[in-house]
C-alpha positions in Angstrom: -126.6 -139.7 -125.6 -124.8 -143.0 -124.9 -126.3 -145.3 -127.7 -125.1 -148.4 -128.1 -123.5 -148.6 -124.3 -127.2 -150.3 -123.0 -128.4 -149.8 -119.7 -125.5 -147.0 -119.4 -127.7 -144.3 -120.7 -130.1 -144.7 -118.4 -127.9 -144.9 -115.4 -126.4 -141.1 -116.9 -129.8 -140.1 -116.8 -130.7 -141.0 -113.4 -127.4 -139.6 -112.9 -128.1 -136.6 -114.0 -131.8 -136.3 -112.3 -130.5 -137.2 -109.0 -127.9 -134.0 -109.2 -130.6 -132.2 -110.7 -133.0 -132.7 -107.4 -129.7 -132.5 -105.0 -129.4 -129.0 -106.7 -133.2 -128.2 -106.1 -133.1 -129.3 -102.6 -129.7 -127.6 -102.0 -132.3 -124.5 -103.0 -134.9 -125.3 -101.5 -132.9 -125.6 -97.5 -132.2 -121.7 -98.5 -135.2 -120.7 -99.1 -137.1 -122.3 -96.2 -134.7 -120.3 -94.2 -135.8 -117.0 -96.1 -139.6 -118.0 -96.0 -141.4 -116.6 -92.6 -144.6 -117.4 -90.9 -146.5 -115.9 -88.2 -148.8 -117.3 -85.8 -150.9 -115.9 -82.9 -153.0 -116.1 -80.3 -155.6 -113.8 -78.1 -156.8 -112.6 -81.5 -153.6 -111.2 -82.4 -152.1 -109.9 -79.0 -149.4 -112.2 -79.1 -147.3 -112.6 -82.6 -144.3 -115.1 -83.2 -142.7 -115.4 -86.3 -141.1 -118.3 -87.4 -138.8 -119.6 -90.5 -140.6 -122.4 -92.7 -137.4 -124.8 -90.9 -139.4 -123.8 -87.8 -136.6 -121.6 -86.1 -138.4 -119.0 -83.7 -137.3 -115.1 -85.2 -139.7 -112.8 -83.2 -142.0 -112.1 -80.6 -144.6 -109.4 -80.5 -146.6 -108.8 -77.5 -149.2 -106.0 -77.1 -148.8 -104.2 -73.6 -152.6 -104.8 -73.0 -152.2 -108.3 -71.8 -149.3 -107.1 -69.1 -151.3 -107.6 -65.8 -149.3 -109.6 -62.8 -152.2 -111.0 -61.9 -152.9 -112.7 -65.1 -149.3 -114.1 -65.9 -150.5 -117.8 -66.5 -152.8 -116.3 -69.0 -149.6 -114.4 -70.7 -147.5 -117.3 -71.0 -150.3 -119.8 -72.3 -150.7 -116.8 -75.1 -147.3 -116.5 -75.5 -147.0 -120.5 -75.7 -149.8 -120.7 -78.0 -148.7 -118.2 -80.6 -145.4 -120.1 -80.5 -147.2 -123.3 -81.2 -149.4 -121.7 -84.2 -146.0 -120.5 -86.0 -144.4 -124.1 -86.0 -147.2 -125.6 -87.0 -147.8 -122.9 -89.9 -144.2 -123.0 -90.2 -144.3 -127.4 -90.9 -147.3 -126.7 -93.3 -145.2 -123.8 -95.2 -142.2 -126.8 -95.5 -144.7 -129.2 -96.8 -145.8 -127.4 -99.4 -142.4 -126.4 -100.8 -141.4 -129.8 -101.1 -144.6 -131.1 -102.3 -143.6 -128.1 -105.2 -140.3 -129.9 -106.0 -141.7 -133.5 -105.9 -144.5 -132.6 -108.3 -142.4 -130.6 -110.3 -139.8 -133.8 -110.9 -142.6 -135.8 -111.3 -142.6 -137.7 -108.2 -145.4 -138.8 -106.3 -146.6 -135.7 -104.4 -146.7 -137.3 -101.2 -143.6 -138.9 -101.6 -141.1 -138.0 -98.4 -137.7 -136.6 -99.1 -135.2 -135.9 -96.5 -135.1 -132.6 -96.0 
């Protein structure tokens, strides 16, 4: 590419890497937003669904569990359904990024700022 120019072919092709994975991690902030994940509680009678950025997008909650004397009960589902989707929801992230890193050939573990 640059022969003869020394260490400035390298530095263009480190150059070009690093827009290569700005590009892929431009794509990949677009589709974490697209990607959903749901998580629950009381064996499914409380639903949220989540983004894989972590952003709450629903709420399903089966009538059953609608009894004013068990309202504690209700918000510790509700709570706990929320909880299960961000954690599913960090999990989902990790695993898209580990995708990008591996398919770069970066470390797999390697933390990028995203």
């Amino acid at each position: 590419m640059l022969k003869g120019l020394g260490g400035l072919g390298d530095m263009a092709k480190m150059m070009k890497a690093a827009r290569e994975m700005q590009e892929r991690m431009a794509a990949l902030q677009e589709e974490l937003e697209r990607i959903t994940v749901t998580g629950e509680s009381g064996a499914g009678l409380v639903r949220a669904t989540a983004t894989a950025k972590g952003v709450l997008t629903g709420l399903e909650i089966d009538p059953s569990i609608f009894n004013p004397d068990e309202k504690e009960v209700v918000e510790d589902l509700i709570l706990a359904a929320i909880k299960d989707a961000q954690a599913r929801a960090q999990e989902r992230h990790r695993e898209e990024v580990r995708k990008i890193t591996e398919s770069m050939g970066l470390p797999p573990d390697m933390e990028l700022p995203i």
